[in-house]
mmCIF file of the N, C-alpha and C atoms, coordinates in Angstrom:
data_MODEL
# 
_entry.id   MODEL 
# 
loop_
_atom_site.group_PDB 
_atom_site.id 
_atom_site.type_symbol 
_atom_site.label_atom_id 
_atom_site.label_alt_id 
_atom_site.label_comp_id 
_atom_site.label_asym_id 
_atom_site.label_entity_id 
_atom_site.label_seq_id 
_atom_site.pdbx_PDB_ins_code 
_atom_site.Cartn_x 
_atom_site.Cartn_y 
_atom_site.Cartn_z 
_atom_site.occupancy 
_atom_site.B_iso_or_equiv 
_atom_site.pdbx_formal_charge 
_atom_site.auth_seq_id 
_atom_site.auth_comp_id 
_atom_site.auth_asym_id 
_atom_site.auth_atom_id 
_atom_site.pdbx_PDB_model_num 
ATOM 1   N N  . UNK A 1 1  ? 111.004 -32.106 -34.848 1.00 0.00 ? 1  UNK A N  1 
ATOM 2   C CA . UNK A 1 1  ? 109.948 -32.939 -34.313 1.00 0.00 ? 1  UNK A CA 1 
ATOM 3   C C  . UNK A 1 1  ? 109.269 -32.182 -33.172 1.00 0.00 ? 1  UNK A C  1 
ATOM 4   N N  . UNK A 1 2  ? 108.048 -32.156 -33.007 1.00 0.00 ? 2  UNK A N  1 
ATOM 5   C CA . UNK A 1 2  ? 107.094 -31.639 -32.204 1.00 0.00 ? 2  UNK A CA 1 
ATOM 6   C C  . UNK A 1 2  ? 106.941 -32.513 -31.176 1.00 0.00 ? 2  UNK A C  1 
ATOM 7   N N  . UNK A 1 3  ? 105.962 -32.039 -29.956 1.00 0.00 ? 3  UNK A N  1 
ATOM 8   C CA . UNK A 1 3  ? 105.156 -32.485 -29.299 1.00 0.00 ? 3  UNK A CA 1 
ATOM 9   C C  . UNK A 1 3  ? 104.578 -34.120 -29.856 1.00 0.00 ? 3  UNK A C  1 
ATOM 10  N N  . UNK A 1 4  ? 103.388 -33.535 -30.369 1.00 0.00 ? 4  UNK A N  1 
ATOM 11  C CA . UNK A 1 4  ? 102.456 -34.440 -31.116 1.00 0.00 ? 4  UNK A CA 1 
ATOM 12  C C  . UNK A 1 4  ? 103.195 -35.688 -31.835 1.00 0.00 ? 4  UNK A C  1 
ATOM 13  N N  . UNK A 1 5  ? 104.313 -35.140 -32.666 1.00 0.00 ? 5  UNK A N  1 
ATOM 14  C CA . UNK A 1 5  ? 105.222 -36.076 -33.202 1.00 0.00 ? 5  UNK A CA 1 
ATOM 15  C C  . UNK A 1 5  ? 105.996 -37.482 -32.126 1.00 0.00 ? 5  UNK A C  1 
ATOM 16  N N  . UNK A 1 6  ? 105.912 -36.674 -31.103 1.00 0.00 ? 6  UNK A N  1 
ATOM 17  C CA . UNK A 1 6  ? 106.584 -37.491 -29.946 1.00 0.00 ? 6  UNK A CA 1 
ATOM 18  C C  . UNK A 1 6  ? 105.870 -38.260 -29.389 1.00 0.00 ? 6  UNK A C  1 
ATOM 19  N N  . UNK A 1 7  ? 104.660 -38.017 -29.080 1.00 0.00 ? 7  UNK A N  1 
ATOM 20  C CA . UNK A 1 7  ? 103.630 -38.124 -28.349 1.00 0.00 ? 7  UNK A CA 1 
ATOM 21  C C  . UNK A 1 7  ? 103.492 -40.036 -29.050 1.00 0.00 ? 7  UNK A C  1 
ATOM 22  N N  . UNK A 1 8  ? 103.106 -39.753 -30.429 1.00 0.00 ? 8  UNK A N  1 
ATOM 23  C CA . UNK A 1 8  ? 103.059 -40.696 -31.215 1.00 0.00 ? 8  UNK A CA 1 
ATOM 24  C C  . UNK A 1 8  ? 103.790 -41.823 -30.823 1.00 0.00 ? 8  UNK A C  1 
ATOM 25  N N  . UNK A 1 9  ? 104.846 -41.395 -31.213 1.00 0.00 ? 9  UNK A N  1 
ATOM 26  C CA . UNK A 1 9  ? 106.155 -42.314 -31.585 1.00 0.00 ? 9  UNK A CA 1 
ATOM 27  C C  . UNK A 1 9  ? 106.144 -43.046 -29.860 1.00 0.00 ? 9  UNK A C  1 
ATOM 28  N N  . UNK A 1 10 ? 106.435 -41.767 -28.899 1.00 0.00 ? 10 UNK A N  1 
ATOM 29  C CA . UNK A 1 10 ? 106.499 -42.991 -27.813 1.00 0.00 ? 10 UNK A CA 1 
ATOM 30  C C  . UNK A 1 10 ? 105.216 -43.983 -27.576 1.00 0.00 ? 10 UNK A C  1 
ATOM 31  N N  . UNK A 1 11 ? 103.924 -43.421 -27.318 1.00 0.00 ? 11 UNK A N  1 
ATOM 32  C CA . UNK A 1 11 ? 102.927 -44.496 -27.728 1.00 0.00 ? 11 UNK A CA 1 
ATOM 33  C C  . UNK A 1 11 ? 103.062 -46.063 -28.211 1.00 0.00 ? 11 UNK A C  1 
ATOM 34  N N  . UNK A 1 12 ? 103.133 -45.294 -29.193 1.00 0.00 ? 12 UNK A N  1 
ATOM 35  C CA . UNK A 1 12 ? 103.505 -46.476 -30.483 1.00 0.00 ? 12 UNK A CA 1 
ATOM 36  C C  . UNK A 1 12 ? 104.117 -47.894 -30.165 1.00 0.00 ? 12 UNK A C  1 
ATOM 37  N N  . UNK A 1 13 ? 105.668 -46.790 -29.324 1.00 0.00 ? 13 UNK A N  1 
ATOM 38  C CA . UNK A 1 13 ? 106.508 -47.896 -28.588 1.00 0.00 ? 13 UNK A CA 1 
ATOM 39  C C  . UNK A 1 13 ? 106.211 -48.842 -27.477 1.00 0.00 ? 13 UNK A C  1 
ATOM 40  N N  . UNK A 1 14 ? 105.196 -48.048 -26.702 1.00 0.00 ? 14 UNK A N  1 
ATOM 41  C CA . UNK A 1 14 ? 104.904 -48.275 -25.583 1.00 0.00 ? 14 UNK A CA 1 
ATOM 42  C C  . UNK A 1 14 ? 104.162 -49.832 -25.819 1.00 0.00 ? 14 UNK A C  1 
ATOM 43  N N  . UNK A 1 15 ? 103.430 -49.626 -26.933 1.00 0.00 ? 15 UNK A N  1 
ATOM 44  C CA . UNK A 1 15 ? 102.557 -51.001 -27.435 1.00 0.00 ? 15 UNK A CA 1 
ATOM 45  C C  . UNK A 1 15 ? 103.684 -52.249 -28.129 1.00 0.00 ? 15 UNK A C  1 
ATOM 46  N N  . UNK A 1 16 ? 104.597 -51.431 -28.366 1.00 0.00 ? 16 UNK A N  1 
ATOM 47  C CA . UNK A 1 16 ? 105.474 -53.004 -28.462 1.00 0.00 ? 16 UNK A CA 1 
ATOM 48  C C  . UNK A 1 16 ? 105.567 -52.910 -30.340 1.00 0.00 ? 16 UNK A C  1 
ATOM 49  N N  . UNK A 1 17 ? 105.125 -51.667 -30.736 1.00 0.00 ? 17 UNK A N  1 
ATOM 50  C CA . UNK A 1 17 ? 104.636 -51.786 -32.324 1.00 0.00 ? 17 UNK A CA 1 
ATOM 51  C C  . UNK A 1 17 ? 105.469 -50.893 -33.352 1.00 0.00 ? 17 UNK A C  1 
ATOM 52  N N  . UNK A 1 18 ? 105.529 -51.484 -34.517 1.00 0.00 ? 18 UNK A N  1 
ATOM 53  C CA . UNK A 1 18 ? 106.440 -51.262 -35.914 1.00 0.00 ? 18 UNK A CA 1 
ATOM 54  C C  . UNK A 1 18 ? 105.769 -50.143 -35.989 1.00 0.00 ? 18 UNK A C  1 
ATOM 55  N N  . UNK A 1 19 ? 106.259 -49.419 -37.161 1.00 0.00 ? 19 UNK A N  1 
ATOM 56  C CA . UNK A 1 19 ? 105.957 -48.643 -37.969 1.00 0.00 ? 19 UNK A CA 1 
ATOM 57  C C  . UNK A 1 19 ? 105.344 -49.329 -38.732 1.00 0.00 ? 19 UNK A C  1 
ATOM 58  N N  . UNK A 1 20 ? 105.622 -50.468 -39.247 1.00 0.00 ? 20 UNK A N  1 
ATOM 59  C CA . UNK A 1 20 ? 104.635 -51.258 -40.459 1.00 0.00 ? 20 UNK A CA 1 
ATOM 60  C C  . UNK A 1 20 ? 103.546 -51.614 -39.894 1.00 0.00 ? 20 UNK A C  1 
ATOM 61  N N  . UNK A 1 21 ? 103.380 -52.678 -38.802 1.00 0.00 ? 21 UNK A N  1 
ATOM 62  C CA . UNK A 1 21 ? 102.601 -53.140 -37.658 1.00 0.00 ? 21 UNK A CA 1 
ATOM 63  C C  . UNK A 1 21 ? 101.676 -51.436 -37.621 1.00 0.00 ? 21 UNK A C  1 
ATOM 64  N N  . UNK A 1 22 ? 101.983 -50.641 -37.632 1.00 0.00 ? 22 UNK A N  1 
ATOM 65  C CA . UNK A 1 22 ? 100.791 -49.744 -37.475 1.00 0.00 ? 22 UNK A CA 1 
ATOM 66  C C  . UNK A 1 22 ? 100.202 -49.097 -38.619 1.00 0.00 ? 22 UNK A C  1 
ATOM 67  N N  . UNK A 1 23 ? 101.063 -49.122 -39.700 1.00 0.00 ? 23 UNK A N  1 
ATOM 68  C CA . UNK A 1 23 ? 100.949 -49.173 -41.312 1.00 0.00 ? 23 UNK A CA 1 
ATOM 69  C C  . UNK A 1 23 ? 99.810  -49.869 -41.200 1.00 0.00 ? 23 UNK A C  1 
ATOM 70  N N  . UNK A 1 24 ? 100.204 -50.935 -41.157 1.00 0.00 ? 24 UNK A N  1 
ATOM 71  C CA . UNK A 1 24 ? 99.160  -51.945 -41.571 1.00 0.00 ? 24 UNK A CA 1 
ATOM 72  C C  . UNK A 1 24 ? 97.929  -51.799 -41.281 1.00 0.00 ? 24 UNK A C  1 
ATOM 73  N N  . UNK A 1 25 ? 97.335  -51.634 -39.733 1.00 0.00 ? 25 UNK A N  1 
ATOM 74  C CA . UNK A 1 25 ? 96.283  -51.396 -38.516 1.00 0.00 ? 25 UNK A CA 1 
ATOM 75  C C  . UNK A 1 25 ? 95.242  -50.197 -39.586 1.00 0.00 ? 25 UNK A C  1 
ATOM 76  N N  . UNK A 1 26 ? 95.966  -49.107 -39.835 1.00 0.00 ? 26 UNK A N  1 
ATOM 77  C CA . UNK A 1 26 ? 95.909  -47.864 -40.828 1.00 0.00 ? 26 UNK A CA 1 
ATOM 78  C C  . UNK A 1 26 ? 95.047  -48.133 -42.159 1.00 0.00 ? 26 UNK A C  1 
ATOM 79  N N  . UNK A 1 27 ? 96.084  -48.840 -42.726 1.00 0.00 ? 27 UNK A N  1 
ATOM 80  C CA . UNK A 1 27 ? 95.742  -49.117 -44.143 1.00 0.00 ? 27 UNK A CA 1 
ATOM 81  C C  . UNK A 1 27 ? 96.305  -48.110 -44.601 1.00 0.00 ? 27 UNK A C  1 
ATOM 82  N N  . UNK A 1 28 ? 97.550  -48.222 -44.881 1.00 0.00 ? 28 UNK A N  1 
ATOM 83  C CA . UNK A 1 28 ? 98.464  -46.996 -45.160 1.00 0.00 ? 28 UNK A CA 1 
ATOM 84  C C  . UNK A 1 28 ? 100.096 -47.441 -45.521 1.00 0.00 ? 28 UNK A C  1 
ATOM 85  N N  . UNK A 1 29 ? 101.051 -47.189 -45.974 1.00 0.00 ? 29 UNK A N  1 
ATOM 86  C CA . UNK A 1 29 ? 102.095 -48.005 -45.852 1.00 0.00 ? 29 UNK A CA 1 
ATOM 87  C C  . UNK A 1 29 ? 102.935 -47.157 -44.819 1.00 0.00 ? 29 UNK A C  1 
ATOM 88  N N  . UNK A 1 30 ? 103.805 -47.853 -44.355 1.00 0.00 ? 30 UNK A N  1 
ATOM 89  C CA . UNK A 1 30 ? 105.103 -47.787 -43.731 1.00 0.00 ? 30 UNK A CA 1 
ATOM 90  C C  . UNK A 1 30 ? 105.816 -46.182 -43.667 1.00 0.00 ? 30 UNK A C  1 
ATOM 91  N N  . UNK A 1 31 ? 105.846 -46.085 -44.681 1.00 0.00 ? 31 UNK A N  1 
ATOM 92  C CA . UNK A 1 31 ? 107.078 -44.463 -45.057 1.00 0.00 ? 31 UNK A CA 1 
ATOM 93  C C  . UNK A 1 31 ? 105.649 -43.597 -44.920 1.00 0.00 ? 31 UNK A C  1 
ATOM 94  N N  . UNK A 1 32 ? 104.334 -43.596 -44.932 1.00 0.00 ? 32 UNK A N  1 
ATOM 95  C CA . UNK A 1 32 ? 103.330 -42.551 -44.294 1.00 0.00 ? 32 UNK A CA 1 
ATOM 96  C C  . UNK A 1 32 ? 103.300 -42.483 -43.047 1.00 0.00 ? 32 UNK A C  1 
ATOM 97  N N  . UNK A 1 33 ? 103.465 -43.523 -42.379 1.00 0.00 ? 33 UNK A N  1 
ATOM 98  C CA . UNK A 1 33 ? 103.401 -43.464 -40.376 1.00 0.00 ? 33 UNK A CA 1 
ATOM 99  C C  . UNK A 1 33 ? 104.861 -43.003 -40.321 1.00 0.00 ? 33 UNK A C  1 
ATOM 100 N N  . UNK A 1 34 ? 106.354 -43.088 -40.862 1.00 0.00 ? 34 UNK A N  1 
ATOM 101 C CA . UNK A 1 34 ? 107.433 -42.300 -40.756 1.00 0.00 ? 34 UNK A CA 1 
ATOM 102 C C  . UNK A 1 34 ? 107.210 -40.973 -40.789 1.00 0.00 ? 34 UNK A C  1 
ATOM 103 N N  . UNK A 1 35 ? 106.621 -40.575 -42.070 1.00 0.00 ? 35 UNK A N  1 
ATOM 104 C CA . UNK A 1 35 ? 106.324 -38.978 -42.477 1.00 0.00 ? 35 UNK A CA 1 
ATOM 105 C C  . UNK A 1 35 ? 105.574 -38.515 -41.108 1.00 0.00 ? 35 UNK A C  1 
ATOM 106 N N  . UNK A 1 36 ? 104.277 -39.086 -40.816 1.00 0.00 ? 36 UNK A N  1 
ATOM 107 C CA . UNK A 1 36 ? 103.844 -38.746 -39.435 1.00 0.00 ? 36 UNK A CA 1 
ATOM 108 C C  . UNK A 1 36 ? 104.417 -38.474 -38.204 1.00 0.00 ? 36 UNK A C  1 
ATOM 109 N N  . UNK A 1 37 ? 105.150 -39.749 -37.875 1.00 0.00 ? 37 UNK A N  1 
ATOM 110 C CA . UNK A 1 37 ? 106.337 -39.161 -36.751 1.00 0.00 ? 37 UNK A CA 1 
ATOM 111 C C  . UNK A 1 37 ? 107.484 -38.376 -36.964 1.00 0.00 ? 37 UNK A C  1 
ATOM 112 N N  . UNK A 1 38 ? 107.795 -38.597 -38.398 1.00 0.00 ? 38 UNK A N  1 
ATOM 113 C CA . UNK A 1 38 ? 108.735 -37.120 -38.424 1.00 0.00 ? 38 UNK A CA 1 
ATOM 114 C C  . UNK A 1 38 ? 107.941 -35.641 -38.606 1.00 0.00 ? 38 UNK A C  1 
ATOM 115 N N  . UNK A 1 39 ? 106.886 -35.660 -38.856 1.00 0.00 ? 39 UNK A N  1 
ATOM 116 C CA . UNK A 1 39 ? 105.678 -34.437 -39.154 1.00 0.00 ? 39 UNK A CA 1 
ATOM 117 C C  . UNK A 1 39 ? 106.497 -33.539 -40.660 1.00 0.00 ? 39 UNK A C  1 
ATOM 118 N N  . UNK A 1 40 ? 106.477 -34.752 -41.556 1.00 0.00 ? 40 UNK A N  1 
ATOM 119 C CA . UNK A 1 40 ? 106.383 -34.214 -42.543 1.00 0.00 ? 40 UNK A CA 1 
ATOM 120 C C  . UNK A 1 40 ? 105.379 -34.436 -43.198 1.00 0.00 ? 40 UNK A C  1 
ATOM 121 N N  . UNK A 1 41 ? 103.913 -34.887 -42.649 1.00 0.00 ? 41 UNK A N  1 
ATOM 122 C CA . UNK A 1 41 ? 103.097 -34.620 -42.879 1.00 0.00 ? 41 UNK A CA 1 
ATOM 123 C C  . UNK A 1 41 ? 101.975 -35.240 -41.886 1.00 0.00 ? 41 UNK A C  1 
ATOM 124 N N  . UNK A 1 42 ? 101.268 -34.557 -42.169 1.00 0.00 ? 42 UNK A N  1 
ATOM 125 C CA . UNK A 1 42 ? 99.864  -34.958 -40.903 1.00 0.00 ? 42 UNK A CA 1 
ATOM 126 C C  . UNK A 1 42 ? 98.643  -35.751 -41.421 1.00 0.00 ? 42 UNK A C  1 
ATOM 127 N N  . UNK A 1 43 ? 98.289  -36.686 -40.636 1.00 0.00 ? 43 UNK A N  1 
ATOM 128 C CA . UNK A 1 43 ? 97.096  -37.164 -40.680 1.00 0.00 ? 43 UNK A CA 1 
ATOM 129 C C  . UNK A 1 43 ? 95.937  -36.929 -41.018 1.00 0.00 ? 43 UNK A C  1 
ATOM 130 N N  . UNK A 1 44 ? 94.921  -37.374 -41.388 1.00 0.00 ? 44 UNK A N  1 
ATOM 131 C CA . UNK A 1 44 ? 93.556  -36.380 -42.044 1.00 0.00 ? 44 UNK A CA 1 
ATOM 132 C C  . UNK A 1 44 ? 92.718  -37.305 -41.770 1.00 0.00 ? 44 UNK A C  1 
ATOM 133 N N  . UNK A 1 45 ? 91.127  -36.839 -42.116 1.00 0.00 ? 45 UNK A N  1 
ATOM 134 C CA . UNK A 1 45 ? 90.451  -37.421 -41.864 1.00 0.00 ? 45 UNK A CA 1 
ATOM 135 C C  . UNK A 1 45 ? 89.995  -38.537 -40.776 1.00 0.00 ? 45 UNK A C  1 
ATOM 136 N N  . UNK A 1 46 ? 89.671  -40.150 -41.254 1.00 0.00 ? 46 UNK A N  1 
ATOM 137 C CA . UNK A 1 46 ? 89.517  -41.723 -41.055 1.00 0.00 ? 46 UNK A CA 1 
ATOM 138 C C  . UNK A 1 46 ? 90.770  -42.034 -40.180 1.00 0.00 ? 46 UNK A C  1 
ATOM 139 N N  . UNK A 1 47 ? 91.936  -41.409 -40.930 1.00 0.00 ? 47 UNK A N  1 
ATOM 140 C CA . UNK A 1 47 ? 93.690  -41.764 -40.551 1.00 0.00 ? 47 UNK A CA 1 
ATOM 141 C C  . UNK A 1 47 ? 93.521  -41.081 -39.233 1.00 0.00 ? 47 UNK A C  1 
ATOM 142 N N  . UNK A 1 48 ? 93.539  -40.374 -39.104 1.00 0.00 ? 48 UNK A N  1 
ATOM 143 C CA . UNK A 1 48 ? 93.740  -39.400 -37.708 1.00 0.00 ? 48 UNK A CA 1 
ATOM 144 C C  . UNK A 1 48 ? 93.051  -39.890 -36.533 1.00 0.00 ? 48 UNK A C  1 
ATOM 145 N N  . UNK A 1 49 ? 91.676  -40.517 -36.973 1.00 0.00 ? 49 UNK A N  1 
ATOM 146 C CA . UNK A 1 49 ? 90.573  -40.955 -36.090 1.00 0.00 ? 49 UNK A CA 1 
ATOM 147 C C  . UNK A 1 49 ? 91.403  -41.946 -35.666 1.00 0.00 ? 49 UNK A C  1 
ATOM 148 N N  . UNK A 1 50 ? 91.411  -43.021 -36.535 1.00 0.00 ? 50 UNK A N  1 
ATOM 149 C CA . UNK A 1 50 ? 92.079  -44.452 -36.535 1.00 0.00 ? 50 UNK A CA 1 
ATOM 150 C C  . UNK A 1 50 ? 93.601  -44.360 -35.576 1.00 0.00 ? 50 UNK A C  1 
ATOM 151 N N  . UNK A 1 51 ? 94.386  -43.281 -35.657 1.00 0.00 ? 51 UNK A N  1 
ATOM 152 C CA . UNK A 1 51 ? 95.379  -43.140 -34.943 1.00 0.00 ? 51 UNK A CA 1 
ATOM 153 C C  . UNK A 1 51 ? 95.151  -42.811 -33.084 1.00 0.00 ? 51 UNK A C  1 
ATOM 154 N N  . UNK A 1 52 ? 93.994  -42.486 -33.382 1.00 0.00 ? 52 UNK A N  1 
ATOM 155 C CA . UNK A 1 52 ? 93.643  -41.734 -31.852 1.00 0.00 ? 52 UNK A CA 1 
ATOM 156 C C  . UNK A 1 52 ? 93.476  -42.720 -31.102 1.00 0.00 ? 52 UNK A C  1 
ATOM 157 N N  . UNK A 1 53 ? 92.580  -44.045 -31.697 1.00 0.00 ? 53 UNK A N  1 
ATOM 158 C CA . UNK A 1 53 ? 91.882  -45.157 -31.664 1.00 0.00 ? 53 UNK A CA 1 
ATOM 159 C C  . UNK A 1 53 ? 93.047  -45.827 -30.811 1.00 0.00 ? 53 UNK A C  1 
ATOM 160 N N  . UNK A 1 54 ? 94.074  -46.125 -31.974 1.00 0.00 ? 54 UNK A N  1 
ATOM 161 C CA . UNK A 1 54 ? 94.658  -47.311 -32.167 1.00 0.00 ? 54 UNK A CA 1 
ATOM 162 C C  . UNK A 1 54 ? 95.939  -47.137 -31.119 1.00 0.00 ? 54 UNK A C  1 
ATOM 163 N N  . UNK A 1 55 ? 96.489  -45.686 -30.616 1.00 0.00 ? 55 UNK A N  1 
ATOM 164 C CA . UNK A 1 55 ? 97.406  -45.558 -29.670 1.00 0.00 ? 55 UNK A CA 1 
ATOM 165 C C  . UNK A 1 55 ? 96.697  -44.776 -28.492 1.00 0.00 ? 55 UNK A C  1 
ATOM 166 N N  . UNK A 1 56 ? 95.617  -44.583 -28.851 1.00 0.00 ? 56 UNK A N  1 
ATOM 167 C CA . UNK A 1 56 ? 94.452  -44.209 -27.145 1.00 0.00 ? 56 UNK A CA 1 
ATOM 168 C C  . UNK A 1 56 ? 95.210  -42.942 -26.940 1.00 0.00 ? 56 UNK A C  1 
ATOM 169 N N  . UNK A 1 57 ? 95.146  -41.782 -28.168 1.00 0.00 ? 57 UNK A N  1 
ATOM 170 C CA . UNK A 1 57 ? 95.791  -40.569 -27.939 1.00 0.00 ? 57 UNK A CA 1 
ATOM 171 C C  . UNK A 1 57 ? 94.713  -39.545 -28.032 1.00 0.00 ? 57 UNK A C  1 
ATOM 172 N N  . UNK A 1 58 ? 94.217  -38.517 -27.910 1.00 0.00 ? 58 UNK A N  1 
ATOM 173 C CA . UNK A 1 58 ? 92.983  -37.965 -28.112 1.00 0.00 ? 58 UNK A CA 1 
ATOM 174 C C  . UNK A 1 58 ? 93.057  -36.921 -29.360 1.00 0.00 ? 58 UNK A C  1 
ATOM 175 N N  . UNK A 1 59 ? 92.115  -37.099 -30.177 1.00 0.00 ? 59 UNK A N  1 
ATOM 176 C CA . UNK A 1 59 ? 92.646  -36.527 -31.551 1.00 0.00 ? 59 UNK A CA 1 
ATOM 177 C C  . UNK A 1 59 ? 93.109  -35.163 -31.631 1.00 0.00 ? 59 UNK A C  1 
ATOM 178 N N  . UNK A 1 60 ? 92.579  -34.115 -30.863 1.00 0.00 ? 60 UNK A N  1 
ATOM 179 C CA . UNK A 1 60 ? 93.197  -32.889 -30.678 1.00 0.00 ? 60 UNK A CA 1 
ATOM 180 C C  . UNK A 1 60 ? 94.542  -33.203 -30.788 1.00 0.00 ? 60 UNK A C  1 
ATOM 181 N N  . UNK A 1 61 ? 95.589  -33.920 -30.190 1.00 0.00 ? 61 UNK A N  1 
ATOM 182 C CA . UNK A 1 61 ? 96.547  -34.095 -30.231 1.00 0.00 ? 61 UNK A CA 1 
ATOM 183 C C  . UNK A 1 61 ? 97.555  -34.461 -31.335 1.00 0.00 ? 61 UNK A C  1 
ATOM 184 N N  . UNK A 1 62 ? 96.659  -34.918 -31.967 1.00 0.00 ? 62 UNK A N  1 
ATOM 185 C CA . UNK A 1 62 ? 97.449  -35.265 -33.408 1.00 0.00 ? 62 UNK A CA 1 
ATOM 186 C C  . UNK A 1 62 ? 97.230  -35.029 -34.361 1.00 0.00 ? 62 UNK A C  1 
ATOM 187 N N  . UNK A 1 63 ? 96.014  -33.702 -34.987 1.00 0.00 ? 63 UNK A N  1 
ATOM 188 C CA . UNK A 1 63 ? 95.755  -33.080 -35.768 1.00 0.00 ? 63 UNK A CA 1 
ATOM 189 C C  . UNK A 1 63 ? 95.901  -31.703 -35.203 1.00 0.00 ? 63 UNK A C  1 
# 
């Protein structure tokens, strides 16, 4: 796990929020925001934006 990976995940927590709960926000399921915080795979596009958005992270950071 990285930086970025961390970065996420505590965020995430910080808001009080699931993995599904942010699934959802996404439009994405559950085991894709896992893959993300474990960085077995990365975000793209809409997703990435929407993540920057939605945990007030700045997208450099998570792409």
């Amino acid at each position: 796990m990285n930086k970025k990976n961390e970065m996420m995940i505590k965020k995430r927590q910080q808001l009080e929020m699931t993995q599904g709960q942010l699934a959802d926000l996404l439009g994405v399921k559950s085991n894709t925001v896992c893959q993300y915080e474990n960085g077995n795979r990365k975000p793209r596009g809409q997703t990435a934006i929407k993540i920057s958005k939605i945990l007030n992270i700045p997208l450099e950071k998570i792409i």
